[in-house]
C-alpha positions as CSV (number, residue, x, y, z in Angstrom):
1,X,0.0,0.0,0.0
2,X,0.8,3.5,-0.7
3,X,0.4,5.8,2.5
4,X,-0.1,9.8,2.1
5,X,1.1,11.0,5.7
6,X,0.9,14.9,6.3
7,X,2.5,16.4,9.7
8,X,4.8,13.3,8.8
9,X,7.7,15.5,10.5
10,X,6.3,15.9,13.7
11,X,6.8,13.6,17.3
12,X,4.0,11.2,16.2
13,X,4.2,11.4,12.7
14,X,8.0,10.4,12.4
15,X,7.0,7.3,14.4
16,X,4.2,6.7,11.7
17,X,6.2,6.9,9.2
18,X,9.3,4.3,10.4
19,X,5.9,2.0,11.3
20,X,4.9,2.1,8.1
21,X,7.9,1.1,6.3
22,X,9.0,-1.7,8.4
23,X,5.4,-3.1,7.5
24,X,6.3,-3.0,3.7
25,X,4.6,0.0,2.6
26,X,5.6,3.0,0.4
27,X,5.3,6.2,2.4
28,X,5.3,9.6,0.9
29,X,5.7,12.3,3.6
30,X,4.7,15.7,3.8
31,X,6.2,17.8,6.0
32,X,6.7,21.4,6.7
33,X,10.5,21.4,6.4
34,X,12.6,19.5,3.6
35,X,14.7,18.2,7.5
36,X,10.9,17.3,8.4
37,X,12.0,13.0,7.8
38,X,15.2,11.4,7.3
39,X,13.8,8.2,7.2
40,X,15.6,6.3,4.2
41,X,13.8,4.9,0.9
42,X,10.8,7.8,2.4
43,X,9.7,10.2,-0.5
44,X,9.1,14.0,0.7
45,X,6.7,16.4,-0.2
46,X,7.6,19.5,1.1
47,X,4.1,22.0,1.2
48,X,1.4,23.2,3.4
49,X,-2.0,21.7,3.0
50,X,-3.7,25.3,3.0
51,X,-2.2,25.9,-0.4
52,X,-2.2,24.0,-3.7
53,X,1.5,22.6,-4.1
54,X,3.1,19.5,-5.9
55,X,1.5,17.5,-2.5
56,X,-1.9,17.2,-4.2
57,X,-0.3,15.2,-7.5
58,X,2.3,13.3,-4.6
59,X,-1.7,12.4,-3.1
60,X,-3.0,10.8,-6.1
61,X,-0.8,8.4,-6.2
62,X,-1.3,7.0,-3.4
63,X,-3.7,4.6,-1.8
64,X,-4.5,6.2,1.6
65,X,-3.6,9.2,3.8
66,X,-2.7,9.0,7.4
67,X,-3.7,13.0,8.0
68,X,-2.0,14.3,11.4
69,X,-1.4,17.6,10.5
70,X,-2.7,19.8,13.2
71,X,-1.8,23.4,14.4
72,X,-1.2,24.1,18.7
73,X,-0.6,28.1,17.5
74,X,-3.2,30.6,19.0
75,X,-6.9,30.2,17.6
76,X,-6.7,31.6,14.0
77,X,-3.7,29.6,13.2
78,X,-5.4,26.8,14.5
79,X,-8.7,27.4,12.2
80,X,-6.3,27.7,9.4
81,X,-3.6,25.0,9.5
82,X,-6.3,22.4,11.5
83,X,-9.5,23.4,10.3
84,X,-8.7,25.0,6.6
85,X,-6.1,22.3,5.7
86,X,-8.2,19.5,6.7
87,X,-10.9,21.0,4.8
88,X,-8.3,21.0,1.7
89,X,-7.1,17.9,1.8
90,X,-10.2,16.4,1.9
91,X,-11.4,18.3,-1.5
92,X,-8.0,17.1,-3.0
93,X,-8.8,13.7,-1.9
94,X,-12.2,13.6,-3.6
95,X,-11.1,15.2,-6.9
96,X,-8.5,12.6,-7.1
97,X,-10.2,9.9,-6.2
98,X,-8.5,9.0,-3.3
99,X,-11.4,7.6,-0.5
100,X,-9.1,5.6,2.7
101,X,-8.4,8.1,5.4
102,X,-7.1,7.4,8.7
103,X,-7.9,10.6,10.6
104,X,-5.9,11.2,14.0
105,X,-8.0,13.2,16.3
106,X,-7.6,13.3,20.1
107,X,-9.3,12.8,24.0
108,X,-9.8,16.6,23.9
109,X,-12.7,16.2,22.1
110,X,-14.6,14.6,25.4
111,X,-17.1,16.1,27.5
112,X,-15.0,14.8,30.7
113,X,-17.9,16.8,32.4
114,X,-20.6,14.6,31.2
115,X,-19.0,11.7,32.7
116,X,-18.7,10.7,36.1
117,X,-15.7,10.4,38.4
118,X,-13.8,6.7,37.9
119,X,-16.4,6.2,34.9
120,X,-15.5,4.4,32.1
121,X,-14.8,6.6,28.9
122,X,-14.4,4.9,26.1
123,X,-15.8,6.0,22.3
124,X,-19.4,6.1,23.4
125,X,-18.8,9.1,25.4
126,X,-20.2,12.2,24.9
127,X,-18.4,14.7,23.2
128,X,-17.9,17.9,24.3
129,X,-20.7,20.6,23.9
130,X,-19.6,23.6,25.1
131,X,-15.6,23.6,23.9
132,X,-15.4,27.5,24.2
133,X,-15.3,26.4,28.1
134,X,-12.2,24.6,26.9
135,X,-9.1,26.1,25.2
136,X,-8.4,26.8,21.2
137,X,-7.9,22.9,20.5
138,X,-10.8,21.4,21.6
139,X,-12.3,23.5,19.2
140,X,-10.9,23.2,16.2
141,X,-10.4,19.7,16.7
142,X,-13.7,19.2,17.0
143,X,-14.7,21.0,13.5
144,X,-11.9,18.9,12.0
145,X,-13.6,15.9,12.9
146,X,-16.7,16.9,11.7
147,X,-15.2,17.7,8.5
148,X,-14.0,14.2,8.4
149,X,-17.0,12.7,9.4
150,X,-19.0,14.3,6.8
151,X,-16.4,13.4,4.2
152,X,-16.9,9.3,5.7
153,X,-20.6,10.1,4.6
154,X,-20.4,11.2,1.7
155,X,-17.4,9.7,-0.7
156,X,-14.6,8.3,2.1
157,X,-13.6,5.7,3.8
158,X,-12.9,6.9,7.2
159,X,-11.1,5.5,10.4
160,X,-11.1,7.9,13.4
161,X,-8.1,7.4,15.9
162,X,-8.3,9.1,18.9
163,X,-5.3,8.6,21.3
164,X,-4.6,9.4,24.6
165,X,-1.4,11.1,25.9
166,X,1.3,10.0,23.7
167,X,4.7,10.0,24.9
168,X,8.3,8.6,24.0
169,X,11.7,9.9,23.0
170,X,11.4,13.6,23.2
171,X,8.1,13.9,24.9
172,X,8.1,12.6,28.2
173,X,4.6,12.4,29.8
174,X,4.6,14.7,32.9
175,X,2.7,12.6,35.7
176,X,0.0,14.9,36.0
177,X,2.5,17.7,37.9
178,X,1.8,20.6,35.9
179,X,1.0,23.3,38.9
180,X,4.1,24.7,40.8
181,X,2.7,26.0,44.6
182,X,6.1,27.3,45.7
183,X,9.7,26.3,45.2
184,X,10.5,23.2,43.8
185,X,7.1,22.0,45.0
186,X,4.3,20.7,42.8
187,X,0.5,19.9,43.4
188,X,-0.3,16.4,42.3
189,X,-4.2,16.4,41.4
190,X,-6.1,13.0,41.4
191,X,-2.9,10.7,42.8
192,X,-4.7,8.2,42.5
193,X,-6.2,8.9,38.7
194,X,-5.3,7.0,36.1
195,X,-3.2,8.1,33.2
196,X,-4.2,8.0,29.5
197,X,-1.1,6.8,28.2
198,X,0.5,5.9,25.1
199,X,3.6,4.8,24.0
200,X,4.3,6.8,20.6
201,X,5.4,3.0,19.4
202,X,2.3,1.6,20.3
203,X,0.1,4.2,19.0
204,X,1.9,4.1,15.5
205,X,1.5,0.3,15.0
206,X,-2.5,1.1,15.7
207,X,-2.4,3.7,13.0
208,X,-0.8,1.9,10.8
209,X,-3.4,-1.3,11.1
210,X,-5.9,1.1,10.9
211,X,-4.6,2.2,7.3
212,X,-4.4,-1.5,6.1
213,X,-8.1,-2.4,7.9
214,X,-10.4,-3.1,5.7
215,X,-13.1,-3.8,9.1
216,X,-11.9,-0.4,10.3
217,X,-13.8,1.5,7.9
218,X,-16.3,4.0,9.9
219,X,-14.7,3.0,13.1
220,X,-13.7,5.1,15.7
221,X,-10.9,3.8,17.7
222,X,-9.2,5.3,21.6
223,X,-5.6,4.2,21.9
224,X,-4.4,3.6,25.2
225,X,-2.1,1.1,26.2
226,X,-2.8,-1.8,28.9
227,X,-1.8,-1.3,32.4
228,X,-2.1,2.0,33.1
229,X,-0.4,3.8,35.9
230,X,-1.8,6.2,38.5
231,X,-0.3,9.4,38.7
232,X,1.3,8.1,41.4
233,X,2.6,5.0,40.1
234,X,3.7,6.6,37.2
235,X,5.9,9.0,39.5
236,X,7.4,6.3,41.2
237,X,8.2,4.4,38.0
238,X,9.8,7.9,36.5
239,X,12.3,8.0,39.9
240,X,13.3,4.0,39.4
241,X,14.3,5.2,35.8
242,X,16.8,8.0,36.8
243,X,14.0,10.8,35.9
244,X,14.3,13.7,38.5
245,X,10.9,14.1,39.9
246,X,9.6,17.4,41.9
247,X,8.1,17.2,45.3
248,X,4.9,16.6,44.9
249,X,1.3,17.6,47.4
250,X,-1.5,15.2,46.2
251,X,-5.1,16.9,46.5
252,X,-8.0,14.9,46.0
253,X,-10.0,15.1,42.9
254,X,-12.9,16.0,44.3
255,X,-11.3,19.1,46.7
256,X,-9.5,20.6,43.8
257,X,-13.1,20.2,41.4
258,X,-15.0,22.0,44.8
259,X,-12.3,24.4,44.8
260,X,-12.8,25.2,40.9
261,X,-16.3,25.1,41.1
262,X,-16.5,27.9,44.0
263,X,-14.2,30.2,42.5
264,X,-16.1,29.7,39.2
265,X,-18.9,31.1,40.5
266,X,-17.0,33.8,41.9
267,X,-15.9,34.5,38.6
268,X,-18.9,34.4,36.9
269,X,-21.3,36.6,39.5
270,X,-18.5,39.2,40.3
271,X,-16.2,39.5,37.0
272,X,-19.0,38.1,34.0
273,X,-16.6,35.4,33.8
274,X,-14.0,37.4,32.2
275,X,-11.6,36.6,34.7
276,X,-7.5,35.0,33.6
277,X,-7.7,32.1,35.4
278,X,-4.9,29.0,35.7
279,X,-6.6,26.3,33.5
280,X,-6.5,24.1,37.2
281,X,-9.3,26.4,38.5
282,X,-11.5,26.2,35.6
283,X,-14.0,23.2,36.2
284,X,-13.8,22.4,32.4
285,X,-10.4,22.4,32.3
286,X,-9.7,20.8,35.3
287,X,-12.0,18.1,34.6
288,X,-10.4,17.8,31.2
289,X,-7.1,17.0,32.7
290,X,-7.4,15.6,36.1
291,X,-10.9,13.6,36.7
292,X,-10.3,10.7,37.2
293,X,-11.6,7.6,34.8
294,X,-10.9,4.0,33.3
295,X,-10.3,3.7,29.6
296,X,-10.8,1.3,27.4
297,X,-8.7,0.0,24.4
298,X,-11.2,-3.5,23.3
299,X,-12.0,-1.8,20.0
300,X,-9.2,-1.6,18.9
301,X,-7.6,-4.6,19.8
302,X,-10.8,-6.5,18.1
303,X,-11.1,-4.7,15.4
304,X,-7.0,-4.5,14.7
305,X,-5.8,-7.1,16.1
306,X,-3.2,-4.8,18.2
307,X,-1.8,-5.2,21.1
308,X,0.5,-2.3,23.0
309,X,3.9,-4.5,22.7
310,X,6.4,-2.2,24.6
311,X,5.3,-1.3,28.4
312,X,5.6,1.8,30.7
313,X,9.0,0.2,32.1
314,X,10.5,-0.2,28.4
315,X,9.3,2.7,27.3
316,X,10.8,4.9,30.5
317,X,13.8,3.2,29.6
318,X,14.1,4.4,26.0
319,X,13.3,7.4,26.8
320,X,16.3,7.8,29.9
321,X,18.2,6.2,27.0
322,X,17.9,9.1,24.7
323,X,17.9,11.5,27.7
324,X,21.4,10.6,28.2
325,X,22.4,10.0,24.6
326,X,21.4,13.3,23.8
327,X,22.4,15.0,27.2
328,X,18.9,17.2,27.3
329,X,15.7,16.8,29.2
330,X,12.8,15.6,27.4
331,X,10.1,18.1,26.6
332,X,6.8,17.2,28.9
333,X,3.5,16.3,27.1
334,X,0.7,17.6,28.8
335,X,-2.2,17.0,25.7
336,X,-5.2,15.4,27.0
């Protein structure tokens, strides 16, 4: 098979890309940069999906497109690269014929407020209704999908992946510590919550099936990988790696969301709700990134046939491999 992969220079897409080709197929990458893959026997398409460019006679040829391009700029470059480009692609996909696509969308799109505390979410959950409650993402993620979905409709053939927090060499998931108190000091919200992990490995093998599927067509697939830590365990598996983990308060779940919830309503009765507040203190938010739940990853595994191979402890120690080999600290991922 011939694979179209856009954002193909990126953290996940470079792992898509080396997936693909040990599993036979022909890749053809587009990337931002002519540096964006370095992958050998890979052909590059250097262009931006927003504009017409030698990428849309590089799609023709090709079988199916693995479409991960995606903006994290402020709201109108969002709209344009996530929203606009999708939007392109999808038109150059039609006039050329082209139907497979194996869109990668995200957990953001959740209504984490819909469901309840250590609930199961899984892809008959709710998405989210109100995402200007959210953050820029949420929202143009969401249009994206719909794009995609209405494409699936109409003349595609449509897989929707939607992983959880994908980490690995250069993106080291941060355990949830994302709120400095004081000093070198941390608040550790839901200790006990369990992380929506995946290994980037993992999740590009289940991208990859999803291309070659022929029962993944209209399927909507979350990829998280078995096991999965708490926050806490996770912390404690980061330390036995060598990783240099800050001091850390746990607060309950349920204090920090009555916390959030009372100074929400501050907000709103006092200020119109107009007031900058840390994204920890705004229910949504909050909710988004620390409430608690189980996840699920049967669909895929039935409808794939994959199986997350490499585990949190392998993964940790590639990552403190390439922490040393390149003598830097990893970049945190904190997408939800």
């Amino acid at each position: 098979m011939k694979l179209f992969v856009t954002g193909a220079g990126g953290f996940v897409g470079r792992a898509v890309v080396d997936e693909a080709r040990s599993r036979g197929h022909d890749v053809v990458a587009m990337v931002r940069s002519a540096k964006g893959v370095e992958t050998a026997n890979v052909a590059t398409v250097v262009g931006d999906l927003r504009q017409d460019g030698p990428w849309v006679a590089a799609l023709a040829a090709c079988d199916a497109v693995i479409h991960l391009a995606a903006s994290t700029g402020d709201f109108f470059d969002q709209m344009a690269s996530t929203v606009l480009g999708t939007e392109r692609l999808l038109a150059a996909m039609s006039d050329n014929g082209v139907k497979r696509l194996v869109h990668i969308s995200t957990f953001s799109l959740y209504d984490y407020r819909a469901i309840p505390a250590k609930g199961w979410l899984d892809e008959t959950s709710p998405l989210e209704l109100r995402p200007e409650d959210r953050d820029d993402y949420t929202q143009t993620k969401l249009l994206q999908e719909q794009l995609v979905r209405n494409f699936g409709a109409s003349v595609g053939e449509v897989v929707i992946i939607r992983p959880g927090a994908i980490y690995g060499p250069g993106k080291l998931w941060d355990a949830g510590l994302t709120v400095r108190l004081f000093g070198s000091t941390w608040a550790a919200i839901a200790p006990n919550g369990r992380q929506k992990l995946t290994y980037v490995g993992n999740c590009a093998r289940a991208i990859v099936l999803a291309a070659e599927s022929d029962g993944a067509i209209g399927q909507i697939m979350n990829i998280v990988d078995d096991d999965l830590p708490t926050q806490r365990e996770y912390a404690a598996a980061m330390v036995r790696h060598g990783f240099d983990v800050p001091r850390a308060l746990p607060i309950p779940y349920r204090l920090a969301a009555a916390g959030a919830v009372a100074i929400d309503r501050i907000n709103r009765r006092y200020f119109n709700g107009k007031a900058r507040l840390p994204a920890f203190i705004v229910p949504a938010k909050l909710d988004a990134r620390f409430k608690p739940f189980q996840y699920s990853n049967d669909r895929a595994k039935r409808v794939l046939g994959w199986q997350p191979s490499t585990t949190l402890d392998e993964a940790l120690d590639t990552i403190a491999s390439a922490e040393r080999g390149t003598g830097a600290k990893q970049g945190r991922n904190t997408t939800t």
